[in-house]
C-alpha positions in Angstrom: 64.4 168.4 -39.6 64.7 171.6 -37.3 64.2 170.2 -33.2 66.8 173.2 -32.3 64.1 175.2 -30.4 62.8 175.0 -27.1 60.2 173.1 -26.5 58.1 172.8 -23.6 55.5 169.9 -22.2 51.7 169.6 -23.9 48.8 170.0 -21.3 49.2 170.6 -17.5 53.2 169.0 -17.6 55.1 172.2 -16.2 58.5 173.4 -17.5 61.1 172.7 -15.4 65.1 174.2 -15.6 66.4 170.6 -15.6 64.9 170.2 -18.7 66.1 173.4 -20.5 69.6 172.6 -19.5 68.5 169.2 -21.2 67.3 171.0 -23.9 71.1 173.2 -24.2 73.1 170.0 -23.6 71.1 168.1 -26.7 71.7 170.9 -29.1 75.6 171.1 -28.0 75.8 167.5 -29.4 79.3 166.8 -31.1 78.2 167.5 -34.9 78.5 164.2 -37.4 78.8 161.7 -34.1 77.3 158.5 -34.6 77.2 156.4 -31.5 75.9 152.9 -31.0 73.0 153.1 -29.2 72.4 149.5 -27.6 76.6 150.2 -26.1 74.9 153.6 -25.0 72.4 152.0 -23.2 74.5 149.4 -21.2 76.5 152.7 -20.4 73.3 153.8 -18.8 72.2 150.9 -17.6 76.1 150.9 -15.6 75.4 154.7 -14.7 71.2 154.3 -13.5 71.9 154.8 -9.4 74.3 158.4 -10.4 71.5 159.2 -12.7 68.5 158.4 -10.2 67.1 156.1 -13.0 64.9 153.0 -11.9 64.7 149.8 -13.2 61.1 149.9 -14.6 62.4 153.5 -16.7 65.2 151.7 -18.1 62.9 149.0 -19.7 61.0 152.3 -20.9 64.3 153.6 -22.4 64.9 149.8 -24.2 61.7 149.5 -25.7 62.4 153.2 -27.1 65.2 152.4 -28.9 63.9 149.4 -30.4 61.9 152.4 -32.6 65.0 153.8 -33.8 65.5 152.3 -37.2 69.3 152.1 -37.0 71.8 150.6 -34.5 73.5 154.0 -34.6 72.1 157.4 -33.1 73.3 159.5 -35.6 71.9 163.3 -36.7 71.6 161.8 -40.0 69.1 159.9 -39.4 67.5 162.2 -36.6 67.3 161.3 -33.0 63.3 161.6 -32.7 61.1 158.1 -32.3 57.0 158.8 -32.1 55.5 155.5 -30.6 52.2 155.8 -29.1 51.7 154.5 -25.5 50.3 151.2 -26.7 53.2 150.4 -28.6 55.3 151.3 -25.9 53.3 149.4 -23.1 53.5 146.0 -25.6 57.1 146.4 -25.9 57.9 147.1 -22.1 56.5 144.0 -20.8 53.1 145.0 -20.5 53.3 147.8 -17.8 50.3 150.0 -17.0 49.6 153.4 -18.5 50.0 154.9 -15.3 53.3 153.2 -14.5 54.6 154.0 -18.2 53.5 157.6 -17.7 55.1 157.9 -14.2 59.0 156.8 -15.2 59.1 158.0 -18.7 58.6 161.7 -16.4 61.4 160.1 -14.4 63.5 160.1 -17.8 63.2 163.4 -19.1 64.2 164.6 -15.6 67.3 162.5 -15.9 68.0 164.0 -18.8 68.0 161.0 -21.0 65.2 162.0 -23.6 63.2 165.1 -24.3 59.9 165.5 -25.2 58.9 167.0 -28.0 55.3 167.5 -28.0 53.3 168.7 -30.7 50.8 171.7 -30.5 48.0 168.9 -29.5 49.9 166.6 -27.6 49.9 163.8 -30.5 53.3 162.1 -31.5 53.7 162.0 -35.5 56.1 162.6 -38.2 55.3 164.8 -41.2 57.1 164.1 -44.1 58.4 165.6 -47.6 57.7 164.3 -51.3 60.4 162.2 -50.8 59.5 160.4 -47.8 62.0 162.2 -45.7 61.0 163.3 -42.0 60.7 166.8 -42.2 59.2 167.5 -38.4 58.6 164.5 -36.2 57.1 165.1 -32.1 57.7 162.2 -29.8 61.0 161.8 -27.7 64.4 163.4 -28.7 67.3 160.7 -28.0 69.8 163.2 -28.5 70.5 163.5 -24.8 72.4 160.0 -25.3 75.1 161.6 -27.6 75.8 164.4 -26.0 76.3 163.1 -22.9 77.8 160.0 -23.8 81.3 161.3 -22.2 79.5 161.9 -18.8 77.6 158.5 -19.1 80.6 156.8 -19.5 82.7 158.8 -16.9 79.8 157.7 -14.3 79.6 154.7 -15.5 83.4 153.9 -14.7 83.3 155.9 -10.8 80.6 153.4 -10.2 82.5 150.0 -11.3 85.2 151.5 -9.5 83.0 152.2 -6.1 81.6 148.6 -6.7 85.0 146.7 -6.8 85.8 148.7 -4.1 83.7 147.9 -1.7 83.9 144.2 -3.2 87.3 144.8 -2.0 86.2 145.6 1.5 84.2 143.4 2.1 86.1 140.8 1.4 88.6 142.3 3.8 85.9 142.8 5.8 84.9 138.8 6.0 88.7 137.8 6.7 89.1 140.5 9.3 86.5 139.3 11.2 87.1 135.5 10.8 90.6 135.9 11.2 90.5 137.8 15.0 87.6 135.2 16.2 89.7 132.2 15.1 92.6 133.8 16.7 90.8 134.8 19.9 89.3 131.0 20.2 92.5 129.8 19.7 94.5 132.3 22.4 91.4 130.6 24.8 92.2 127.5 23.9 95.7 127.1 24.2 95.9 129.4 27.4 98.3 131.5 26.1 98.6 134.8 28.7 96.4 137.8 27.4 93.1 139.8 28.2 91.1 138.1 26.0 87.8 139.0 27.4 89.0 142.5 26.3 89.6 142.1 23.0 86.2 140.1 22.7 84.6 143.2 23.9 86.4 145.1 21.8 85.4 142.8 19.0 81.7 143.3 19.3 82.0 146.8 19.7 83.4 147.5 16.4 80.3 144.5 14.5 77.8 146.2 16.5 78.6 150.0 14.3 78.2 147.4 11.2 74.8 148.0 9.5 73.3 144.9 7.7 74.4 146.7 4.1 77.3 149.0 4.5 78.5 152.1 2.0 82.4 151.9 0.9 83.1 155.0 3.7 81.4 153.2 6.5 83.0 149.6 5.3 86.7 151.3 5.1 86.3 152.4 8.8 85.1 149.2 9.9 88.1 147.5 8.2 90.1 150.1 9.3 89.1 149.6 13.5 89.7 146.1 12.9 93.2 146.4 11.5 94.3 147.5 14.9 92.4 144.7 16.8 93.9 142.1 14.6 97.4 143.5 14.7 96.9 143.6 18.8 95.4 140.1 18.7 98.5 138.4 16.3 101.1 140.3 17.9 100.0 138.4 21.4 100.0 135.1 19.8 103.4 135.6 18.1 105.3 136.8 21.3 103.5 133.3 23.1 104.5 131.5 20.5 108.6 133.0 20.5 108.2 132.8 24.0 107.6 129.1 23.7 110.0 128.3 20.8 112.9 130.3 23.1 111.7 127.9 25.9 111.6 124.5 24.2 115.1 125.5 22.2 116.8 125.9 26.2 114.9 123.0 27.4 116.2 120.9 24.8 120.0 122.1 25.6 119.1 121.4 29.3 117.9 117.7 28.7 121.1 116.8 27.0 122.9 118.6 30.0 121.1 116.3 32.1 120.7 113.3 30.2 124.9 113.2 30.5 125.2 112.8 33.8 125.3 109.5 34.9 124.0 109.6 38.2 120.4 111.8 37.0 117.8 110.1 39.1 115.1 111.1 37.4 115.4 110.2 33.6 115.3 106.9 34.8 116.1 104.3 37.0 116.7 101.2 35.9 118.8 102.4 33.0 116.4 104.1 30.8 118.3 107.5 31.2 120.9 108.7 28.2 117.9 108.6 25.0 118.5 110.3 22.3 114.9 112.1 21.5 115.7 111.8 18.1 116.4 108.1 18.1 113.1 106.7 18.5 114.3 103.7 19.7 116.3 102.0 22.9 118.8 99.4 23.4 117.9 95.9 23.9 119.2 96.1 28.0 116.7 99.3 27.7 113.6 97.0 26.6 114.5 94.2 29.5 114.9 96.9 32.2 111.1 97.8 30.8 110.4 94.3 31.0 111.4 93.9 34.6 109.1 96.9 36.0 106.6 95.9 38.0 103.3 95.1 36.1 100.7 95.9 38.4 98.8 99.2 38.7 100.6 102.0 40.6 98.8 102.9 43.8 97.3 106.3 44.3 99.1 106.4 47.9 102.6 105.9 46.0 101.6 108.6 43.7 100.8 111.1 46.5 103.3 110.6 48.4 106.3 110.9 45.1 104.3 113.9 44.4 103.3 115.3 47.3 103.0 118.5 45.9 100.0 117.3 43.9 98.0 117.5 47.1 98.1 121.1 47.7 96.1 121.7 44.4 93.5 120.1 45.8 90.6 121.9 47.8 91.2 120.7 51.7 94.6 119.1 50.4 93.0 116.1 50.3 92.6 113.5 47.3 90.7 110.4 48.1 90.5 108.4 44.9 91.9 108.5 41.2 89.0 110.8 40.0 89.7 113.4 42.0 93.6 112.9 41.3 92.5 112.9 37.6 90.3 116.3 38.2 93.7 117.8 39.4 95.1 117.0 36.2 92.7 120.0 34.6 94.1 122.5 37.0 98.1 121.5 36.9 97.8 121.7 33.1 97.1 124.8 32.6 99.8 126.5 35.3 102.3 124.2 33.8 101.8 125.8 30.2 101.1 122.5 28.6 99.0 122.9 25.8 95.3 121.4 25.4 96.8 119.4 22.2 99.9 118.1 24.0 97.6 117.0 26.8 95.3 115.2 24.8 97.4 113.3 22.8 99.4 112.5 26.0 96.3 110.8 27.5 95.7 109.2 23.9 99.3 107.4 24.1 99.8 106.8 27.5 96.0 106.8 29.2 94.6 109.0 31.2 95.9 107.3 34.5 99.3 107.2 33.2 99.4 110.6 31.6 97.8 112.1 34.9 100.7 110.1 36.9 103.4 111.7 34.5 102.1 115.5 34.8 102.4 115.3 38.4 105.7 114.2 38.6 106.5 116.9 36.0 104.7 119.5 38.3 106.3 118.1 41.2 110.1 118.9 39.4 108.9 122.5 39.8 111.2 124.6 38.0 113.7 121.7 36.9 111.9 121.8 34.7 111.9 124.6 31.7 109.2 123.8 29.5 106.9 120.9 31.0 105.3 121.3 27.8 108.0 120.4 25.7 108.9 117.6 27.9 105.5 116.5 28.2 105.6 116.0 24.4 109.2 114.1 24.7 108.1 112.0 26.9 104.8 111.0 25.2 107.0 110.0 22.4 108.8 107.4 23.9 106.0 105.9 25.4 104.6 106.1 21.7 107.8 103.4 20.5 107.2 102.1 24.3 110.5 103.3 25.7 108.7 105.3 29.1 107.1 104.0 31.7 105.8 105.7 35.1 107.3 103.8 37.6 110.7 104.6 37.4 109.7 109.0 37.9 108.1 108.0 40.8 110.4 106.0 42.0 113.3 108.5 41.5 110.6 110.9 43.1 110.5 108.5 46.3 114.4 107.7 46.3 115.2 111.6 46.1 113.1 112.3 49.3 114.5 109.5 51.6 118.0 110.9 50.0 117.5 114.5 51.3 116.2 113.1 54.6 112.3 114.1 54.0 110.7 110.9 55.0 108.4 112.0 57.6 109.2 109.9 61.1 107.7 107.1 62.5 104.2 108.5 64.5 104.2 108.4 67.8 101.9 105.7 69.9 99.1 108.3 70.3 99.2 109.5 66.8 97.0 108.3 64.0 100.0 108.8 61.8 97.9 111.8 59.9 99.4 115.4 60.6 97.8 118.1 60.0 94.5 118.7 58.1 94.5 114.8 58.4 96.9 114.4 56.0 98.7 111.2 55.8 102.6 112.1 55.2 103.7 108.7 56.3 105.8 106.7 53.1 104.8 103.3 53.2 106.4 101.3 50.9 106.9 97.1 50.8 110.4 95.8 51.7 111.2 94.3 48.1 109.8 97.9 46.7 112.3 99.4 49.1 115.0 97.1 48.1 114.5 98.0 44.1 114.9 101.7 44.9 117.9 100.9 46.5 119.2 98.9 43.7 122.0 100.4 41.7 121.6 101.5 38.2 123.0 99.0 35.7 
């Protein structure tokens, strides 16, 4: 069987060059190859977007090798199959004429079959005395051997393309939930940085993100987000050093403190001298506990041990545990206590308490290194109920009439406010007086 000369479409069909070089590639075939043809066709099937095929023209393709008699495509045997187009329709599904027309056109100009059309258009095979196939017309699957190399070569750039971009998207995904996690947790944790900035930045970069990216424009999305996320960690990390340097010199400094003797404002009734790591006091450390008073610390107390409380608040003026509560949201922040140290400060202790506790810590000012830190200390004690309010605000109140800040006594015309209406005045009961005066046992 002789298909070695060029052949050219029956009827109105024109000749085109793509199928002459289809024609030159066929008969350049490898001589004596023989090449299964259903692992040609998942070769094909893995190279269709290189090769412009379409879905509908590969079923075409399947259903024509299904006529080939053997599994292998080999000269042997000859590489042409002669179905007619109601064969070919029953065995791809049941497509129209029209559509099985249309892609098997889209074949030969992929160069995956010829045609080889006889003088009036009909597909046969003439045969010998011996029932060989001595000239058959239909479609030439030669194409699939010769190019069998160049199948397979496209076949592989396009698995490696796919697990590519697999690769970047994936990257892709973490990028992206990595810097918003980050951002909301820089937010949350009020560490210093321009975080409105980087947001902006953020949305920037998505917004160049079409709904199905190529590998190129996926890479340079990755790629802009690198340098965000880099920016974004880095800012955390020093916050977090920062922080770590802080609470390691605050803990040095506590000890300093806590071995003095005379501190007035560990404690006051000899709660001063804990270990933090001891979780637990002495027996004379649960009476002195024992003998605070029991009653609920008035606000007035509180204002006046932490005077500096009032000046966060607009007119310097705080009427009523809400509003001394309220200034609890702003002190946090400028203190550098976390949201998470605060909350579980309030869990332990109670909002009141924890409220009290912050603004003696604010009040400290910078004796203070890392209210943060100390914050969380002290919320540990109260936790194995070793800590109790009074005795800060008492030392608070015992330091001031110390240095000589009491405020005098007002004079006969005065309303014993100063100015702004303020009331500086310390008014405290004899018997309290007399417990701040007591010496530490």
């Amino acid at each position: 069987m002789d298909n070695a000369m060029t052949t050219t479409p029956f009827g109105r069909r024109p000749m085109s060059l793509a199928m002459l070089s289809s024609q030159k590639a066929a008969r350049e075939a490898p001589k004596g190859a023989r090449l299964n043809k259903w692992k040609l066709f998942h070769t094909v099937r893995e190279a269709r977007t290189a090769l412009g095929a379409s879905d509908r023209g590969l079923a075409i393709l399947n259903a024509l090798l299904t006529f080939y008699p053997e599994n292998e495509l080999s000269e042997e045997t000859g590489f042409v199959v002669w179905p007619s187009n109601e064969q070919l329709i029953a065995r791809a599904n049941g497509i129209s004429p029209a559509t099985l027309r249309r892609h098997l056109a889209v074949l030969v100009e992929c160069g995956l079959i010829i045609r080889r059309d006889s003088p009036n258009g009909k597909r046969f095979a003439r045969k010998g005395r011996g029932g060989q196939v001595e000239q058959a017309y239909g479609f030439d699957l030669s194409p699939l051997v010769a190019r069998a190399e160049e199948f397979a070569a496209m076949a592989e750039t396009i698995a490696e393309e796919r697990r590519a971009l697999k690769c970047a998207r994936e990257r892709l995904t973490l990028l992206r939930r990595d810097i918003v996690k980050m951002i909301e947790a820089g937010l949350d944790e009020g560490v210093p940085g321009d975080w409105a900035k980087m947001g902006r930045v953020y949305r920037d970069i998505i917004d160049r993100l079409p709904r199905v990216p190529d590998l190129t424009i996926a890479e340079d999305i990755c790629d802009a987000l690198a340098l965000l996320h880099e920016e974004v960690r880095e800012t955390l990390e020093n916050h977090v050093n920062l922080q770590n340097k802080n609470a390691n010199e605050s803990h040095a400094e506590r000890h300093k403190q806590n071995s003095n003797p005379d501190s007035q404002y560990e404690s006051e009734y000899g709660l001063r001298n804990k270990s933090e790591t001891s979780g637990s006091g002495s027996a004379g450390d649960t009476d002195n506990l024992h003998s605070l008073p029991k009653r609920e610390m008035p606000l007035a107390l509180v204002l006046d041990a932490c005077e500096s409380w009032r000046d966060l608040a607009k007119g310097g003026s705080i009427r009523n545990w809400r509003e001394f509560l309220g200034i609890a949201e702003i002190a946090r922040p400028m203190l550098g206590v976390s949201p998470s140290a605060w909350r579980e400060a309030a869990e332990v202790m109670g909002d009141k308490q924890a409220a009290i506790t912050l603004a003696a810590i604010y009040q400290r000012g910078n004796e203070i290194i890392s209210a943060g830190g100390y914050l969380r200390n002290l919320t540990e004690r109260a936790r194995d109920g070793q800590f109790s309010v009074w005795p800060m605000v008492m030392a608070l109140l015992r330091a001031r009439i110390e240095a000589g800040n009491a405020p005098q006594t007002p004079k006969p015309d005065d309303d014993g406010r100063g100015e702004g209406g303020r009331d500086h005045a310390l008014s405290v009961s004899p018997a309290l007086a007399r417990s701040m005066k007591r010496p530490p046992r």
